[in-house]
C-alpha positions in Angstrom: 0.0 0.0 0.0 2.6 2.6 1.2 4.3 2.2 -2.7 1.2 3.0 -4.4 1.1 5.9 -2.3 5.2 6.5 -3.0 4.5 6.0 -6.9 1.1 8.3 -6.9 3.2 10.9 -5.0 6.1 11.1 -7.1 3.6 11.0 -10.3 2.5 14.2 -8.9 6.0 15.5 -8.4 6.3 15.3 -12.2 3.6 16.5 -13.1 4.3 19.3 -11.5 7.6 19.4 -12.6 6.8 19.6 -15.9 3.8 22.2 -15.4 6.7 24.2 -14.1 9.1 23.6 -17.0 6.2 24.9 -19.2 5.4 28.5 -17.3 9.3 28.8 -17.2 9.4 28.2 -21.0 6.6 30.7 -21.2 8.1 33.3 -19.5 11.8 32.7 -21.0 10.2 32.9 -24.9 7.7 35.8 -24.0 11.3 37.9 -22.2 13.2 36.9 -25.3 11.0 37.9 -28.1 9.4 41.3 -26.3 12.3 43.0 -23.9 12.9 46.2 -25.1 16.4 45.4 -26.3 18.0 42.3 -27.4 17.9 39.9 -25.0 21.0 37.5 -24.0 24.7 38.6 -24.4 26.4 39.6 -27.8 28.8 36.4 -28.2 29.8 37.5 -32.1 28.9 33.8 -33.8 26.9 35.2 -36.7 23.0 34.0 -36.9 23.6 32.7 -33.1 20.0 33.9 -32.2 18.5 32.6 -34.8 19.3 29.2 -32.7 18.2 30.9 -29.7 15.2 31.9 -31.7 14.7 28.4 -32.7 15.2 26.7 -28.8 12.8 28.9 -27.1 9.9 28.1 -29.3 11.0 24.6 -29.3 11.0 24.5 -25.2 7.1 25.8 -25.2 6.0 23.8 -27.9 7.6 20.3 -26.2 6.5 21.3 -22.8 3.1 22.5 -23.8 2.6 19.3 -25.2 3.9 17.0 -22.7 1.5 18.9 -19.5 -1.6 18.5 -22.4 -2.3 21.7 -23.9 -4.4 20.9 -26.5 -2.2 21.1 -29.9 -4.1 22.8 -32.0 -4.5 25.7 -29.3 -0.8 25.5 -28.1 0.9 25.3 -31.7 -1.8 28.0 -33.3 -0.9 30.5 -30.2 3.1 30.1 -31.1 2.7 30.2 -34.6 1.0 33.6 -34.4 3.3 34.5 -32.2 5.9 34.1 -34.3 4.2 36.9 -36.6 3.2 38.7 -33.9 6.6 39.2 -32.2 8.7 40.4 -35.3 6.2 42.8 -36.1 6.3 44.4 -32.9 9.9 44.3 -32.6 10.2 46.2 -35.9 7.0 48.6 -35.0 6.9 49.6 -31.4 10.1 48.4 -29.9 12.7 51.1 -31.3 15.9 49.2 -30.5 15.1 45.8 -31.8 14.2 45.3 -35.6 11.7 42.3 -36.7 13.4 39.8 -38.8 11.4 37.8 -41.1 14.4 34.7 -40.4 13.4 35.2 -37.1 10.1 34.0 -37.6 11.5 31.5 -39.9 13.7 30.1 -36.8 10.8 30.5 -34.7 8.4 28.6 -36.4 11.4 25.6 -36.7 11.0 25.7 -33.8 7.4 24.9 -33.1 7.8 21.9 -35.7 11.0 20.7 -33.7 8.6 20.6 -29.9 5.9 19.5 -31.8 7.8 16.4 -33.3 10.1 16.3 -30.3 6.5 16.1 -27.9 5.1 13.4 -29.8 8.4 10.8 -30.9 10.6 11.8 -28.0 11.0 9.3 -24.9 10.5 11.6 -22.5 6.5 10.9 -21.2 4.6 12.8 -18.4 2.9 10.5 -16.4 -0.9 11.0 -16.2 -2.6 12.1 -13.4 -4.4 9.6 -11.3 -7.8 10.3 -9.2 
């Protein structure tokens, strides 16, 4: 009995876990495509954010996925996003400019966590009653 107990507590724990991973992933994305200036230091490896670009929509897609945000809501939301972001960077944010590769990264991105979420090992357990 006390295992069952052990193993539906530490389901939890995961759960959990991985709700947290998602908000983080929320948070990190949303700071790195809308802060006023460029976010992350200046490292001088040509096209490095577009791999930045790339990882943080990754990161919310995969993690979306794996706590059960429904796709079609989850991937829609980041897709616009994607838009959304380089046109604000380029119209309202006066020292970042929107670039069109940058959506192309992002949206690479969102395919990678989508494919990631659904082949990868990694599997959030469900949440029992």
């Amino acid at each position: 009995m006390t295992a069952a107990v052990s193993e539906r507590a530490g389901s939890r724990v995961r759960v959990w876990a991985w709700r947290i991973a998602f908000v983080a992933a929320v948070a990190l994305q949303l700071y790195g495509v809308y802060a006023p200036r460029e976010a992350g230091p200046q490292t001088g490896i040509p096209q490095i954010d577009k791999v930045a670009h790339c990882f943080l929509f990754a990161a919310v897609a995969f993690t979306g996925l794996k706590v059960g945000v429904p796709a079609r809501w989850l991937l829609g939301a980041l897709v616009a996003n994607a838009v959304v972001s380089e046109l604000v960077q380029h119209w309202l944010l006066p020292q970042r400019d929107g670039d069109p590769f940058d959506a192309l990264a992002d949206l690479a991105g969102v395919a990678l966590g989508a494919w990631l979420a659904r082949y990868g090992r990694a599997r959030v357990p469900r949440r029992t009653p």
